[in-house]
N, C-alpha and C positions, 0 to 999 in steps of 0.2 A: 365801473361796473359794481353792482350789488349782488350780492350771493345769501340769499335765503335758504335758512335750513329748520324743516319744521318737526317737531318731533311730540311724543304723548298720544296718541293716536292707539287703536288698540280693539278689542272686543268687551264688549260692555253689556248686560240685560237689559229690557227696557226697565227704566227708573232711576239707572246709575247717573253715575258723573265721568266725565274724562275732564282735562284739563290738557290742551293744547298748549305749546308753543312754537314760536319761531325766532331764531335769531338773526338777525344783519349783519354781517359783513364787507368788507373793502370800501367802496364808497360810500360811505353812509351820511355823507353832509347833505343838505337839502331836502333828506327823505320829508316831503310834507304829509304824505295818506300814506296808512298802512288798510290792509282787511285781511278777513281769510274769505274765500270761494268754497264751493264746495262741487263735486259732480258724482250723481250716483248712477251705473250702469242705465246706458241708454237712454242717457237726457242732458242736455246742454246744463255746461256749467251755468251756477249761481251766485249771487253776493249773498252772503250771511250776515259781514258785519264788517264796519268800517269802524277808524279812530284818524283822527284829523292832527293836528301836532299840537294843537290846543286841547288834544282830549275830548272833541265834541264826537260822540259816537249816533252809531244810526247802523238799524238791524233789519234784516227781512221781517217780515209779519210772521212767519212761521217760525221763527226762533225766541220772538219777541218774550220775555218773561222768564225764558228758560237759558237764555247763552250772556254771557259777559267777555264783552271786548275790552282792555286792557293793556296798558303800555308798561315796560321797567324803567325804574331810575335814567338808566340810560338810553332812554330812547331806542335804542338799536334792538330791543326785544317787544314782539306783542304777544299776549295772552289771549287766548280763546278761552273760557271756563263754561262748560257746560253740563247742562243739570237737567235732570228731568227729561232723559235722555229716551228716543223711538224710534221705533225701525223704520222708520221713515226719514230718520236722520243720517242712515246708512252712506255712506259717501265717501269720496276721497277728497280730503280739506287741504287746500292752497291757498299759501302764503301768498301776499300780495304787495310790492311797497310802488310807490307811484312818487317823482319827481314832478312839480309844477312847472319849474325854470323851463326845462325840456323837452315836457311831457313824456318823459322815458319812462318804463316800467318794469319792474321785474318780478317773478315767478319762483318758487319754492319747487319741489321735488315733487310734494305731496304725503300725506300719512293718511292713510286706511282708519275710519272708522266704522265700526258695526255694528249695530245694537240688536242683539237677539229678542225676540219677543217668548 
């Protein structure tokens, strides 16, 4: 099992920054895909942004320019950096990590963002 905990999350203006993260826990060998999700009141979650264990990333169009996805040293951490931040980015952001071998996948808690206009 893997245990994702995501945290930096918060209330922001539009134009600000937050900076996400999430960490890994327990089994964390094989992690190949991390991303974060996002879902805002009353609409199916979304992918925001992926990172591959090569570091090859790939974003929604709607984030494109303004968010940075991100690994730590140790792999067992992703970065979400976001910037140029709208209330249309209001959402609840989830951790994502995905195993190939098994296809198993694991889910984050979630952290509240909000961007006031």
């Amino acid at each position: 099992q893997v245990q994702l905990v995501e945290s930096g999350g918060g209330l922001v203006q539009a134009g600000g920054s937050l900076r996400l993260s999430c960490a890994a826990s327990g089994s964390t060998f094989n992690i190949n895909a991390m991303a974060w999700y996002r879902q805002a009141p009353g609409k199916q979650r979304e992918l925001v942004a992926t990172i591959s264990s090569r570091e090859n990333t790939n974003y929604a169009d709607s984030v494109k320019g303004r968010f940075t996805i991100s690994r730590g040293d140790a792999k067992t951490t992703v970065y979400l950096q976001m910037n140029s931040l709208k209330p249309e980015d209001t959402a609840v952001y989830y951790c994502n990590a995905k195993k190939y071998y098994d296809y198993s996948e694991y889910w984050g808690q979630g952290t509240q963002v909000t961007v006031s206009s």
